[in-house]
C-alpha positions in Angstrom: -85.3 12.3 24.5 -87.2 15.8 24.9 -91.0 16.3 24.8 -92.6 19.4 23.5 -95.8 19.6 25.4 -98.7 21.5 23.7 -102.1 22.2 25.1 -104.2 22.3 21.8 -107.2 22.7 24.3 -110.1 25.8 23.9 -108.8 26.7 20.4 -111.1 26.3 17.2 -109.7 24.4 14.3 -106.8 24.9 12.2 -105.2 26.2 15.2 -104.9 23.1 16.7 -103.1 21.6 13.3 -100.9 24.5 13.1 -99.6 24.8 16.7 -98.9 20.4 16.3 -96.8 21.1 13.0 -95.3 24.1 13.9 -93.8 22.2 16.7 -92.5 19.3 14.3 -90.6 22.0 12.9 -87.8 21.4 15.2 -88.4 17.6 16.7 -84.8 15.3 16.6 -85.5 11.8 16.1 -85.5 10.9 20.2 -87.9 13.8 21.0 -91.9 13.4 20.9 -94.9 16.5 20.9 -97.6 15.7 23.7 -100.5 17.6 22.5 -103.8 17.8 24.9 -106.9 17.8 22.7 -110.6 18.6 23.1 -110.9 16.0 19.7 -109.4 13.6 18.2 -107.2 15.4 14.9 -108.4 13.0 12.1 -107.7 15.7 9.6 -104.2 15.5 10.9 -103.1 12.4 10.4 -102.6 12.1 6.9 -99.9 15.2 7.0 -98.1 13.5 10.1 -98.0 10.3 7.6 -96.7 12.9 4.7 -93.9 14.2 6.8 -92.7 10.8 8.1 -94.0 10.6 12.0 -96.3 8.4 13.8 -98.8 8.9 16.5 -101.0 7.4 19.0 -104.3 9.3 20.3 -105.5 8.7 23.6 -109.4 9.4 23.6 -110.7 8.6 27.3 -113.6 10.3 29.3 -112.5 14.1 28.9 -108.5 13.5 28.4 -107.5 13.9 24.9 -103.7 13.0 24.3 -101.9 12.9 21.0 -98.2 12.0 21.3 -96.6 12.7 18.1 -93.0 10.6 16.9 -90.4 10.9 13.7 -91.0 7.5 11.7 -87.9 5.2 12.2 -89.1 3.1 9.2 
């Protein structure tokens, strides 16, 4: 399993979005893309559900963490 780490942090939306999906681009189905955030990606989510991954965001104090997997279902 690899992870593709991202630091989404400082940039102004779509960036963010863009830098995530551009990154999916070459995800196997082990692997996963940590992105750091300054927000949480709502906006996002519906075209990681589109392509077939899952995530879980981490929202606590200043530490913004989006891990991004390929749907096994």
């Amino acid at each position: 399993m690899a992870t593709i780490q991202i630091d989404n942090r400082g940039l102004q939306p779509p960036e963010p979005m863009v830098r995530i999906l551009a990154a999916l681009g070459g995800l196997a189905v082990d692997d996963e893309v940590v992105a750091l955030m300054d927000r949480e990606p709502h906006l996002l989510y519906p075209e990681l559900e589109r392509r077939g991954y899952t995530w879980e965001f981490d929202g606590r104090d200043d530490a913004y963490v989006l891990t991004v997997r390929r749907s096994t279902a």
